[in-house]
MARBA-3410 file (N, C-alpha, C, O; in Angstrom, 1 decimal):
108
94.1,108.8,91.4,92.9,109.6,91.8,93.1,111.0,91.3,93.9,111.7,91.9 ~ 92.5,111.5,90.2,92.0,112.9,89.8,91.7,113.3,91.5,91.1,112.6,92.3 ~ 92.3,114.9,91.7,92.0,115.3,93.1,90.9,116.3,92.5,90.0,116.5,93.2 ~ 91.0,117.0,91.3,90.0,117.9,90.9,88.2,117.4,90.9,87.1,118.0,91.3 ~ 88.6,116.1,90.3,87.6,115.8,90.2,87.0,114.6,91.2,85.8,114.1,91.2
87.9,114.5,91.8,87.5,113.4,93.4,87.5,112.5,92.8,87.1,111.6,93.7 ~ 87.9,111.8,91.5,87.5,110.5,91.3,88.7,109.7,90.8,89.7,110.3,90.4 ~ 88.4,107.9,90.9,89.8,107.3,90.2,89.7,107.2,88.9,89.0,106.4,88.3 ~ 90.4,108.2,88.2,90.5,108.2,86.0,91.3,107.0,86.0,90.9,106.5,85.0 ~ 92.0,106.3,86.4,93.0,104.5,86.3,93.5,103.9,87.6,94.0,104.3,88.6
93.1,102.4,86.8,93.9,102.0,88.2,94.4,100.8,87.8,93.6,100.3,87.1 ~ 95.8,99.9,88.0,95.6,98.4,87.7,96.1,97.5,88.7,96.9,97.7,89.6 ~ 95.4,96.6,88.4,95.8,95.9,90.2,96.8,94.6,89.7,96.7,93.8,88.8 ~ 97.7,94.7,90.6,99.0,93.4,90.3,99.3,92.8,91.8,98.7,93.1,92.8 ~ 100.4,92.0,91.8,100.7,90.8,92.9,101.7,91.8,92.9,101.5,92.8,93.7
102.6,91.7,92.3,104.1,92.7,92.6,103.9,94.1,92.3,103.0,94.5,91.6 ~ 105.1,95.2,93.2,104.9,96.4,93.2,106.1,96.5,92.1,107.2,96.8,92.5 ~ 105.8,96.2,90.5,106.5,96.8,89.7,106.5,97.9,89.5,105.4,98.5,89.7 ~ 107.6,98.8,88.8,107.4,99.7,87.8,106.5,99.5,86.6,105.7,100.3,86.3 ~ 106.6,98.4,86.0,105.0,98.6,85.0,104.4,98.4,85.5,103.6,99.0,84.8
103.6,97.7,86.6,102.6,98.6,86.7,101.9,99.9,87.0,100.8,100.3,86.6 ~ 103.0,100.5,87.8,102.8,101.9,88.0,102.6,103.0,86.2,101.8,103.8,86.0 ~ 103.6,102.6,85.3,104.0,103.0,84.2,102.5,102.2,83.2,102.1,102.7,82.1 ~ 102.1,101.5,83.5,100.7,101.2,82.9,99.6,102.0,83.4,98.8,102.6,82.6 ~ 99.6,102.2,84.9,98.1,103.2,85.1,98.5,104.8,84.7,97.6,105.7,84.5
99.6,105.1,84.6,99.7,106.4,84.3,99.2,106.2,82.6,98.2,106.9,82.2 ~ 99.9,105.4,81.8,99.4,105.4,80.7,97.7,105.3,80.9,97.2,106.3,80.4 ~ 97.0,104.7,81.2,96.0,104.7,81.5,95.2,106.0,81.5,94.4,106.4,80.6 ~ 95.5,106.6,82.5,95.1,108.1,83.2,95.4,109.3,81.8,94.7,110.3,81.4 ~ 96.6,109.0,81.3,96.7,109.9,80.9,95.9,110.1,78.9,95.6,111.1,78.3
95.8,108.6,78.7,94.8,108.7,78.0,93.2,108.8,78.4,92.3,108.8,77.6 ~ 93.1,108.9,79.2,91.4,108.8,79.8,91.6,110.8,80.2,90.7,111.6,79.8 ~ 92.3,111.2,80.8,92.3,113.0,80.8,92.9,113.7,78.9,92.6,114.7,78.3 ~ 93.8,112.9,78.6,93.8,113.6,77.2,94.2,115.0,77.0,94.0,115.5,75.9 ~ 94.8,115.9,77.9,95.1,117.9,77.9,95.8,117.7,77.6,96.3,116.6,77.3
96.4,119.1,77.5,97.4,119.7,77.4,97.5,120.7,79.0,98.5,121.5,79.1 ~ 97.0,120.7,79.5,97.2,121.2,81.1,97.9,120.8,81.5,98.0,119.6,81.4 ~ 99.1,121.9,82.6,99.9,121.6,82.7,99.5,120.4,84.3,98.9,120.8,85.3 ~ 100.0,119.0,84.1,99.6,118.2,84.9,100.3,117.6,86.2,101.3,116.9,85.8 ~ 100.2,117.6,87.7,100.8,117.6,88.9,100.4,116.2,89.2,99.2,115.8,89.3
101.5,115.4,89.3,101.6,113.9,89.6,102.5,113.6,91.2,103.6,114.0,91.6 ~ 101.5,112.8,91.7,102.5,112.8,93.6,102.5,111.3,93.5,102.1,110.4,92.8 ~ 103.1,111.4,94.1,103.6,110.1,94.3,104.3,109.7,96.1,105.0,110.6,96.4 ~ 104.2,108.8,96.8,105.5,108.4,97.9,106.4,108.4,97.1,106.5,108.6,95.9 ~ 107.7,107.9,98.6,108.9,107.7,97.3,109.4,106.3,97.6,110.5,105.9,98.0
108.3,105.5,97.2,108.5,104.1,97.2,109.6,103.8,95.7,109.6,104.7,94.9 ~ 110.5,102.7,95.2,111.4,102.6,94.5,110.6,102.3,93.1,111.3,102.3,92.1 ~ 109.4,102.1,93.0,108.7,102.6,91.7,108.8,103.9,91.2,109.0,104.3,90.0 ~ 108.6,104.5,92.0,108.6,106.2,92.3,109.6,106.9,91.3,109.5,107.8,90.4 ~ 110.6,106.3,92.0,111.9,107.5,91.8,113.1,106.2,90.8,114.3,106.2,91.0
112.4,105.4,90.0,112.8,104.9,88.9,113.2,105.9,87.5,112.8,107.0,87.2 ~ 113.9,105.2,86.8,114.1,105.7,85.5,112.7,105.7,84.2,112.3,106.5,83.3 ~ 112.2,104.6,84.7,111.1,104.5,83.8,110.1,105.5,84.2,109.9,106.5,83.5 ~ 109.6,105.3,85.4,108.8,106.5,86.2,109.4,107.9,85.4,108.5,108.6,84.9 ~ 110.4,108.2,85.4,110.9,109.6,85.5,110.6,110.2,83.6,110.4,111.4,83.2
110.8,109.2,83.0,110.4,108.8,81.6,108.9,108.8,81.4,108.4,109.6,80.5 ~ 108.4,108.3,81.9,106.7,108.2,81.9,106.2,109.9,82.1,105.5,110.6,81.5 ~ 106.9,110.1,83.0,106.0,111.8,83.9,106.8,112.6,83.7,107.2,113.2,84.7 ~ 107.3,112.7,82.4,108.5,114.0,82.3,108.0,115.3,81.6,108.6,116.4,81.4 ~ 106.5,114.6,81.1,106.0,116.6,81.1,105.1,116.7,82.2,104.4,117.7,82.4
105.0,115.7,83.1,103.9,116.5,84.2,105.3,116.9,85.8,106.4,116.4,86.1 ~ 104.3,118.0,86.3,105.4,118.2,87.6,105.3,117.4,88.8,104.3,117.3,89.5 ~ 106.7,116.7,89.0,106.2,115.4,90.0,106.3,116.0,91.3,106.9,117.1,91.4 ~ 105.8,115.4,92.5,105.3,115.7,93.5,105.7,114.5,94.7,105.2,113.3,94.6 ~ 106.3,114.7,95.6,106.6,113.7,96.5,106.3,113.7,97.8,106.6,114.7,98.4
105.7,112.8,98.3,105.7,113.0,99.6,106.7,113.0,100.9,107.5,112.1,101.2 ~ 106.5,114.1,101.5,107.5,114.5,102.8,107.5,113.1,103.8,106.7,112.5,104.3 ~ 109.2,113.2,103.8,109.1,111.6,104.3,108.9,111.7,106.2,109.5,112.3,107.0 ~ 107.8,110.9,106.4,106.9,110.5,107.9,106.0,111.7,108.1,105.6,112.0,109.3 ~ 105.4,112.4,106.9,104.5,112.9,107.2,103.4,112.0,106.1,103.7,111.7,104.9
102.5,111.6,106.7,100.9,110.8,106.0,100.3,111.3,105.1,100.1,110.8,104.0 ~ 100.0,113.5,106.0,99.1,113.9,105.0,99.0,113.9,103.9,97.9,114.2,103.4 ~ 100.3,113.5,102.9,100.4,114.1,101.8,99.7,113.5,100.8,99.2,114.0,99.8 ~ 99.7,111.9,101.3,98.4,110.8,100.2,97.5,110.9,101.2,97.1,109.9,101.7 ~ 97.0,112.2,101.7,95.3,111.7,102.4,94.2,111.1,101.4,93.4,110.2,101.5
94.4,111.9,100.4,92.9,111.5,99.6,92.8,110.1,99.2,91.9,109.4,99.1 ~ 94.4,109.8,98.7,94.4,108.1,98.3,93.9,107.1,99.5,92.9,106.4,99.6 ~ 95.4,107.4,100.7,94.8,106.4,101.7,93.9,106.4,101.8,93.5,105.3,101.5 ~ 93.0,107.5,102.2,91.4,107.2,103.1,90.7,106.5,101.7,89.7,105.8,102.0 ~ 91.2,106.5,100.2,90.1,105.6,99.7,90.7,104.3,100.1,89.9,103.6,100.7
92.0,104.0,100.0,92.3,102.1,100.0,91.6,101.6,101.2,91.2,100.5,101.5 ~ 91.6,102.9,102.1,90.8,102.3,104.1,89.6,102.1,103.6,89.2,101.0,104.1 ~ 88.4,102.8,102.7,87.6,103.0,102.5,86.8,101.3,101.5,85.7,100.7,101.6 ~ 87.7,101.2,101.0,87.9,100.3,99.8,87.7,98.4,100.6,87.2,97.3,100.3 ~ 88.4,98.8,101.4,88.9,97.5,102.1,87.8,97.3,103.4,87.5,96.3,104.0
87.4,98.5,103.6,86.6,98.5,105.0,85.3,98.3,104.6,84.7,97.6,105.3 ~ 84.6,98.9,103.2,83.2,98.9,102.9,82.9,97.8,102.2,81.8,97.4,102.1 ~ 84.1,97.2,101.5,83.9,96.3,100.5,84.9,95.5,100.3,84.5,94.5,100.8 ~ 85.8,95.4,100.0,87.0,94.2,100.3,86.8,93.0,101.6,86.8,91.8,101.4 ~ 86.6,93.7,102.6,86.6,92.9,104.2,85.2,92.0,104.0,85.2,90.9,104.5
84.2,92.4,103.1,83.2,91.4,103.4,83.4,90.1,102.6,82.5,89.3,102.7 ~ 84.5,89.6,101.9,84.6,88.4,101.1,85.7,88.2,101.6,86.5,88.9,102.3 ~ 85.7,86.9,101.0,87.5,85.5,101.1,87.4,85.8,99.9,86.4,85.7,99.2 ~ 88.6,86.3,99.3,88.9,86.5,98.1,89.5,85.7,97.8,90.5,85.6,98.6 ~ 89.5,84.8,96.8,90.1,83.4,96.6,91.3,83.4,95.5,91.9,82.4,95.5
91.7,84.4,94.6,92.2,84.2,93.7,92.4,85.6,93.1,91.5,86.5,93.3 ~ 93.1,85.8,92.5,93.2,87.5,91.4,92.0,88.1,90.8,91.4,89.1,90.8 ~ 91.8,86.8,90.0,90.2,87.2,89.0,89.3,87.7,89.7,88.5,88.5,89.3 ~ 89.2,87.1,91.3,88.1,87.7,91.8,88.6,89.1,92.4,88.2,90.2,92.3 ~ 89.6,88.6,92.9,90.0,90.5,93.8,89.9,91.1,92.4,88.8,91.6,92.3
90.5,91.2,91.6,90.3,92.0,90.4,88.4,92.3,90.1,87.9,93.4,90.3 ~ 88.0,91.3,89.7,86.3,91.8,89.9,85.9,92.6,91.1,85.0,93.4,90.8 ~ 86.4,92.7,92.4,85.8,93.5,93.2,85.9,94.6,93.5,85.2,95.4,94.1 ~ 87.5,94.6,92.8,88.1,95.9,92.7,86.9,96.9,91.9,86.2,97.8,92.4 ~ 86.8,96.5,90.7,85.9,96.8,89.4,85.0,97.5,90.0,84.9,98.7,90.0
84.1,96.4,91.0,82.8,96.5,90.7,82.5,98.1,92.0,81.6,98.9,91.8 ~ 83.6,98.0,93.1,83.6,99.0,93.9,84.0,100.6,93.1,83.4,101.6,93.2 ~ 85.0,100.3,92.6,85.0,101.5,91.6,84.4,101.8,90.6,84.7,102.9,90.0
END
């Protein structure tokens, strides 16, 4: 989630919490913003996070972590996945990837 611009610039949805995936939506984002501005990346400090690859991926932007048992710090993210799952996720049986993947899409 762009915080400037309120909106999701990438996202990719997977079964496992790998490092590539994480290391794919950045690639993502950071072709779709394109600057040279100096760019502020947060993250939890889930073990994607604070990987080698991760640290390789975001090593010209300044990384950002969240303070451990405090919430606020991903407010803007959480309240979209609550948002995501409550307005539109919760109304189907999602039967398989292709479709959660389509629904993902079509909400964002």
């Amino acid at each position: 989630m762009d915080l400037y611009a309120r909106k999701i610039i990438a996202w990719t949805l997977a079964d496992t919490m790998e490092v590539s995936t994480v290391i794919e939506t950045i690639n993502k984002a950071k072709a779709c913003r394109n600057t040279d501005l100096p760019l502020i990346i947060h993250s939890d400090r889930g073990s994607q996070y604070v990987s080698n690859a991760w640290r390789e991926a975001t090593e010209k932007m300044q990384q950002s972590y969240s303070h451990s048992g405090y919430p606020y710090d991903n407010a803007c993210i959480e309240s979209f996945h609550s948002l995501i799952k409550r307005e539109w996720l919760n109304r189907f049986h999602i039967i398989n990837y292709k479709h959660a993947y389509r629904l993902v899409f079509e909400y964002i």
